[in-house]
C-alpha positions in Angstrom: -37.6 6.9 97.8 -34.6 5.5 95.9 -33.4 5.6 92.4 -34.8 2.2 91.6 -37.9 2.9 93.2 -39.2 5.4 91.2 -38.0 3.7 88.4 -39.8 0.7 89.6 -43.3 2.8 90.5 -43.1 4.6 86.8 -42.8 1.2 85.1 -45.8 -0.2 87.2 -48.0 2.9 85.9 -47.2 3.0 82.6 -47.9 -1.2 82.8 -51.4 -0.3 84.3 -52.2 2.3 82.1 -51.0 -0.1 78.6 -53.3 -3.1 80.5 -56.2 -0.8 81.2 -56.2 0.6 77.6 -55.7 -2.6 76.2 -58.9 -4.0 77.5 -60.9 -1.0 77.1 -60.1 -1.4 73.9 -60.7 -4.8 73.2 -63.5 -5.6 74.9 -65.3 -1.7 74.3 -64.1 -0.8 70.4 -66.9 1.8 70.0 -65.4 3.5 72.7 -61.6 4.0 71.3 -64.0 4.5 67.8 -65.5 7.8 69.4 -62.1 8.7 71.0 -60.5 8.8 68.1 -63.1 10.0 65.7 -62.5 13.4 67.3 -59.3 13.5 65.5 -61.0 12.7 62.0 -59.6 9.2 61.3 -62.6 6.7 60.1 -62.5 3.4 61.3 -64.4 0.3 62.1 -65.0 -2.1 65.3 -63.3 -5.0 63.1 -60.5 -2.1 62.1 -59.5 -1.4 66.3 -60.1 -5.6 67.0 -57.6 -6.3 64.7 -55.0 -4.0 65.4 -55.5 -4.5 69.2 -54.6 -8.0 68.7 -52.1 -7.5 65.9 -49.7 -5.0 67.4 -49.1 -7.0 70.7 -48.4 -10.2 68.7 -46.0 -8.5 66.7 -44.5 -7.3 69.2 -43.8 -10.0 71.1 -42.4 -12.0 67.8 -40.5 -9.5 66.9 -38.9 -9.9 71.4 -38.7 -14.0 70.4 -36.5 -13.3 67.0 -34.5 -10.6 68.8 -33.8 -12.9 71.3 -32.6 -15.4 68.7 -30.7 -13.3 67.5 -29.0 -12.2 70.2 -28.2 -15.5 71.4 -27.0 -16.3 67.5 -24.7 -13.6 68.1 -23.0 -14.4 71.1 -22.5 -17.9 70.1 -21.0 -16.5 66.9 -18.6 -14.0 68.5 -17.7 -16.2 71.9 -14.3 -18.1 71.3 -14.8 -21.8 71.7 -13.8 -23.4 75.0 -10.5 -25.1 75.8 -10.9 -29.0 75.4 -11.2 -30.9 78.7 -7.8 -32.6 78.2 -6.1 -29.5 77.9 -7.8 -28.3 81.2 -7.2 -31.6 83.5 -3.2 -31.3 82.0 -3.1 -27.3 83.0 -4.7 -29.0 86.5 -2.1 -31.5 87.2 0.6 -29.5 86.0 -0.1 -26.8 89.3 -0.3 -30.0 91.6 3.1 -31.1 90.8 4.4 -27.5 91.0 2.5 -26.7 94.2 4.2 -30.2 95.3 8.1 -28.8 94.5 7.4 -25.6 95.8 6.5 -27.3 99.8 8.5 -27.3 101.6 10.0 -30.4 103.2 7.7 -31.5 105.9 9.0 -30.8 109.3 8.4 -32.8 112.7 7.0 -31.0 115.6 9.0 -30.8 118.5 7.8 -32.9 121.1 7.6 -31.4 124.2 9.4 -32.5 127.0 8.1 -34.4 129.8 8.8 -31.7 132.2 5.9 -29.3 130.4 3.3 -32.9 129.8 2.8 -33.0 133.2 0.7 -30.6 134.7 
């Protein structure tokens, strides 16, 4: 098993186990309720339905404006492009000096008559 396959295997797992814990909770709050009322915290099913709503949403805004951000950021920091004339003149400037550079063209010798023939 490769590098990237483990890595690959331990993010599917840890995946299952959010998504499995994620409906358990939703859909079965008592249950989370008794879980965690082993640990002495007090809470209600309206309490575990919110937060099991409210922490994903968050989360995912919080990926959107990060995003944003990051995409602010590189436009901020990213020199502007060259403008196209600038480009096309840089173009044709390396055609004309590929031109002077060829050589003149030369002719093929033509073969003789004697090799034509077969």
């Amino acid at each position: 098993m490769s590098k990237d396959q483990a890595i690959g295997g331990a993010i599917f797992i840890v995946c299952l186990l959010v998504a499995i814990f994620y409906l358990v909770t939703l859909f079965w709050p008592q249950l989370f309720i008794d879980v965690i009322g082993y640990v002495g915290l007090t809470t209600t099913v309206a309490d575990v339905k919110f937060w099991i709503i409210a922490i994903p949403v968050f989360v995912a805004f919080m990926a959107v404006l990060f995003i944003g951000a990051w995409i602010g950021w590189t436009m901020a920091t990213t020199p502007p492009p060259k403008p196209i004339e600038e480009i096309t003149t840089e173009i044709e400037e390396r055609k004309e000096e590929m031109k002077v550079e060829e050589p003149a063209e030369t002719k093929m010798p033509e073969a003789s008559e004697e090799e034509r023939e077969p």
